[in-house]
N, C-alpha and C positions, 0 to 999 in steps of 0.2 A: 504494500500500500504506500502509494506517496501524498503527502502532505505538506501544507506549506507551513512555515516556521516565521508571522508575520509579513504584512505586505506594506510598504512603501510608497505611498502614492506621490507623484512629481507633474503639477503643470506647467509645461513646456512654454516659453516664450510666445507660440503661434495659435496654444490654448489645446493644443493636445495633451492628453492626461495618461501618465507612463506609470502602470504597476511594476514595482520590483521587489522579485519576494525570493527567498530561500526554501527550495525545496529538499525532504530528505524523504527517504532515509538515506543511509551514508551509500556514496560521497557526496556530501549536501550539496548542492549546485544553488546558482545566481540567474535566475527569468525574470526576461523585461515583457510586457504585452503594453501595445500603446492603443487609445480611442482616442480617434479623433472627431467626435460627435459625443463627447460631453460624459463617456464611460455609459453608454447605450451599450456599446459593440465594440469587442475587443481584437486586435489583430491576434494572428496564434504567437504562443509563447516564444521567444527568442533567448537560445542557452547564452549568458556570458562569461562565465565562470565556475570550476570549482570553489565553494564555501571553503574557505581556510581561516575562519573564525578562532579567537584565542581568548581564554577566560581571563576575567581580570581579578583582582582582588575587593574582594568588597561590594563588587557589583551584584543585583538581584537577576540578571537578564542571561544568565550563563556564557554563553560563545558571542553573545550580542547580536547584533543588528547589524545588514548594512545602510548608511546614511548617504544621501545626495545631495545636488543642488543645483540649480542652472542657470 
């Protein structure tokens, strides 16, 4: 079974709306899916990465989150 491990939402300069979420089980991977009509309709998921997440000390979130910006 795969699952996502929080999702990301980022909108785009041109008002398109970008999920990016961490999928597992291992090896956790990094999908972007973009809408460009307002998150009606998403395009298919696009792999960018293996997940290489690292725990910190003190933190409640375990391996963390990835963060964006644009």
């Amino acid at each position: 079974m795969s699952y996502g491990i929080g999702a990301l939402p980022l909108v785009q300069p041109n008002g398109d709306v970008t999920m990016y979420e961490v999928y597992d089980p291992a090896p956790a991977r990094e999908v972007s899916q973009t809408s460009h009509d307002g998150g009606v309709h998403f395009d298919a998921g696009v792999g960018i990465d293996a997940f290489e997440g690292a725990e910190m000390s003190g933190m409640r979130t375990g391996a963390g989150l990835p963060a964006a910006t644009a």
